[in-house]
C-alpha positions in Angstrom: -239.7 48.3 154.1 -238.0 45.1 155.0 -237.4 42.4 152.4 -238.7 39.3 152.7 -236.8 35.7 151.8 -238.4 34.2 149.1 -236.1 34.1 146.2 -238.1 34.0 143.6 -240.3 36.7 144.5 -236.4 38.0 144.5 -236.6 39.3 148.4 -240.5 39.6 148.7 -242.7 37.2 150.0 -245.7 37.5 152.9 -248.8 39.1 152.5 -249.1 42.7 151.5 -252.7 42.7 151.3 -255.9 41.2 151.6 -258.7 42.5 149.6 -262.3 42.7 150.5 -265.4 44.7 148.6 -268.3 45.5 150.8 -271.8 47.1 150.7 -271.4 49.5 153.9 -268.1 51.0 153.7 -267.9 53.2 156.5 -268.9 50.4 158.8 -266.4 47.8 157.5 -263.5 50.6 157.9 -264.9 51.7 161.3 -264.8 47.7 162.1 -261.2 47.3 161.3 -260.2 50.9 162.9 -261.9 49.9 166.5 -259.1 46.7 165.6 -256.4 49.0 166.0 -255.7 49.2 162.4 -254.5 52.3 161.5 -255.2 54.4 157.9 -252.3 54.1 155.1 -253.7 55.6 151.9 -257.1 55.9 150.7 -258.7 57.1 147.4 -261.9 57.7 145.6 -265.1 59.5 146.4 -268.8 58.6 146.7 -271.2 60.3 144.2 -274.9 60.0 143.0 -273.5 58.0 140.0 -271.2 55.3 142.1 -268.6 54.6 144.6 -264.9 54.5 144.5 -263.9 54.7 147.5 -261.0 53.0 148.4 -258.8 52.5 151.8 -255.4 50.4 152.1 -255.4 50.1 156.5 -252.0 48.8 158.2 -252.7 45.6 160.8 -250.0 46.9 162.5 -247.2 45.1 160.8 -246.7 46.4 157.2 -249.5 43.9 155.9 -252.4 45.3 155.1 -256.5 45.4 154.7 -258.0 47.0 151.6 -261.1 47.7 151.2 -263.1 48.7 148.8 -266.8 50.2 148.2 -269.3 49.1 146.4 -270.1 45.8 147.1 -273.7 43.7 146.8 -276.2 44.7 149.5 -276.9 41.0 149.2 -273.9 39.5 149.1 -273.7 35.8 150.7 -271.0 35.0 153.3 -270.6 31.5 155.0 -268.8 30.4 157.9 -266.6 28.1 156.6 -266.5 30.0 152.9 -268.3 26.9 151.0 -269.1 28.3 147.5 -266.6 31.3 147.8 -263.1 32.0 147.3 -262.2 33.7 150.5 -262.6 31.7 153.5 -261.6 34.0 156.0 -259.0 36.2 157.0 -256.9 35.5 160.4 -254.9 38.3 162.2 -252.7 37.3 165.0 -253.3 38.4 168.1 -251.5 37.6 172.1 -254.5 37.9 173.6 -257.8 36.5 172.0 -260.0 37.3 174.7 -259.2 40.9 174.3 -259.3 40.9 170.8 -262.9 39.0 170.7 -264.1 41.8 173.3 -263.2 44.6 170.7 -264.8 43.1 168.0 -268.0 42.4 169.3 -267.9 46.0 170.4 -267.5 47.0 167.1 -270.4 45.1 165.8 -269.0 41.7 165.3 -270.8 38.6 165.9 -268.6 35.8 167.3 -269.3 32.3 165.6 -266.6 30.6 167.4 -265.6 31.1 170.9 -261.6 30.7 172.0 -260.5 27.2 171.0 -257.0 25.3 171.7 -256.7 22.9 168.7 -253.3 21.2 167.9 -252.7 21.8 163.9 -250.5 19.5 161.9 -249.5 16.1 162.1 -247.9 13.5 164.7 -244.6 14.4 165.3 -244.9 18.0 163.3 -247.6 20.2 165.3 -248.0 22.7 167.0 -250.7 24.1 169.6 -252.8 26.9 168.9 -255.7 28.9 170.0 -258.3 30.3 167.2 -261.4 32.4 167.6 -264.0 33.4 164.5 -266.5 36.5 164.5 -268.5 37.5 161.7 -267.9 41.3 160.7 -270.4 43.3 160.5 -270.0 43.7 157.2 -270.4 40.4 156.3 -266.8 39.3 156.1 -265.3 36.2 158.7 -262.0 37.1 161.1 -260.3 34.1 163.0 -258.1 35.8 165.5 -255.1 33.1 165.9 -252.4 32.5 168.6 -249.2 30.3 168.6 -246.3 30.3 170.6 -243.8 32.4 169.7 -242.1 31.4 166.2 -243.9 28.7 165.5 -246.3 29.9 162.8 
């Protein structure tokens, strides 16, 4: 495990994980498996009386996806997340075509085609290329690029 910088989180910092509850389990982990993510731990079991199934799945750089069963069959998602906590979530990526092609061969819908945008302010920016699909559970991805060590 490597240690991060932030001081007060006393060598931690970064993400660990992002959280997400869905209705269709095996689909959402199937989703983020044809990603190239790759199984860490996973817990729980599915039984006439609930769901409890749980999976914590590596993006390929120590942070991680969890998700969890049990979520609303009719559970509302947005584009742009207006109304809901979670906006999206963005994995980076070299290659956006590639990783648009994957998704939408594992059932994701893409709501936003590649797209160079320049994100800051004059004198403090930086180019970048972003991409959005729509899970198909449900959930929105931006697949994001930057040059190297900028963000």
């Amino acid at each position: 495990m490597s240690t991060g910088t932030n001081s007060v989180l006393r060598g931690g910092g970064g993400f660990h994980h992002v959280a997400i509850k869905v209705a269709d389990y095996e689909r959402a982990v199937a989703f983020y498996k044809a990603l190239g993510f790759k199984e860490k731990l996973d817990w729980g079991e599915k039984s006439p009386t609930g769901d409890t199934r749980g999976i914590l799945l590596d993006s390929g750089d120590g942070n991680y996806m969890e998700v969890f069963a049990g979520g609303p069959a009719d559970a509302k998602h947005h584009p742009w997340g207006e109304r809901y906590a979670l906006i999206h979530v963005a994995f980076r990526t070299s290659d956006l075509e590639h990783a648009l092609k994957v998704a939408e061969a594992a059932g994701a819908t893409i709501t936003q085609q590649p797209k160079d945008i320049v994100m800051g302010r004059p004198g403090k920016s930086v180019n970048i290329r972003v991409a959005f699909v729509q899970a198909p559970t449900g959930e929105v991805v931006e697949f994001f690029t930057s040059p190297v060590g900028e963000l």
